[in-house]
Phi, psi and omega in degrees: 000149191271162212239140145271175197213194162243131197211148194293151191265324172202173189319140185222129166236106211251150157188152210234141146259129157233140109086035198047017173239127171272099189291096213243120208215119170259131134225172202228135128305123187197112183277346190217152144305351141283344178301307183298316194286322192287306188289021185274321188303349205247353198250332187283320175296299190303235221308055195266033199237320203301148179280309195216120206226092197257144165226208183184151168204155167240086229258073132178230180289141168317105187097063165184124190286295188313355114340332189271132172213163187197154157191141183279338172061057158055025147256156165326121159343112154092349189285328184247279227301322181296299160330308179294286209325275169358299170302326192274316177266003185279333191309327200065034195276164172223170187012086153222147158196154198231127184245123170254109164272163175221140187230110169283129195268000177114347184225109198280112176288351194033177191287357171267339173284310197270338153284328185295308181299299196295290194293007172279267171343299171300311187289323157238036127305313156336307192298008208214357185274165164246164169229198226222137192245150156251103174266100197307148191244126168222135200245128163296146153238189185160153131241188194204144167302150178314339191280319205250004186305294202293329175314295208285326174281302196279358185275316180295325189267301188320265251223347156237054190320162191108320186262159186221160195233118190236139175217150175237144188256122155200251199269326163246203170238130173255111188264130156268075203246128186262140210221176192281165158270352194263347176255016176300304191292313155353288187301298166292345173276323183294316195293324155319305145282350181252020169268018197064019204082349177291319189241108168273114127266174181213127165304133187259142223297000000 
């Protein structure tokens, strides 16, 4: 069953100095990789002067690699992007992704430094976003006699927040009912009884 998760409720902007190098932390909602991929293009036109526009990203639900992306942008191997990575997936956040521009100040931080800073930074920019809950969705479908409309609608408002209701009229009502998932099997069992038997849904493929 898909897990809910959390995702940024809007655009974030952190910024950090270590060590005279200035740590500039963009973060985003971005539900897909293109979302992601535009706002990286997007932080690199701002800053097209900046040495380095390292990102990261988890740009849809969590725990699935194809979502994952990193890039160090000509910092040393592993020094920025994997460390942001790291962070974005310890947060348990989804469709986010974080770009740290940087302005180097003259005093070379090393590799321990320079993981220590991207994923420092980045880490407590997070602390400080707001967010956004995704409660995974799943749409019932069925039908039902003309008779059975209001039960079956005030039972669905009533006993499921959250869910929305689409119907089409024709010789019967064709119900589309979008629903929490974890409250499907609930659901299909009350309208079952309390049609009588009459109404099976069945979740759609």
């Amino acid at each position: 069953m898909t897990q809910e998760y959390q995702y940024p409720a809007t655009r974030t902007l952190y910024r950090e100095e270590i060590k005279k190098s200035t740590f500039i932390v963009h973060i985003a909602h971005t539900p897909t990789i293109a979302d992601a991929k535009a706002f990286i293009k997007s932080i690199n036109l701002e800053y097209p002067d900046a040495r380095h526009n390292c990102w990261a990203h988890v740009a849809g639900e969590p725990g699935g690699s194809h979502v994952l992306g990193f890039s160090d942008d000509g910092e040393p191997n592993g020094t920025a992007g994997k460390p942001m990575l790291n962070v974005l997936m310890g947060s348990g956040l989804g469709e986010i992704t974080a770009v740290i521009t940087r302005y180097f100040g003259g005093i070379k931080l090393g590799t321990g430094g320079l993981v220590r800073a991207y994923g420092g930074s980045l880490n407590n920019a997070l602390s400080d976003i707001e967010l956004l809950t995704r409660v995974p969705m799943v749409t019932l479908l069925g039908e039902s006699s003309y008779a059975l409309q209001g039960v079956i609608e005030q039972h669905i408002n009533s006993q499921f927040s959250g869910s929305s209701i689409e119907k089409e009229f024709s010789a019967n009502i064709a119900w589309q009912i979008a629903i929490d998932e974890r409250n499907a099997e609930q659901a299909i069992k009350d309208i079952y009884e309390i049609s009588n038997g009459a109404v099976e849904l069945k979740v759609k493929q």
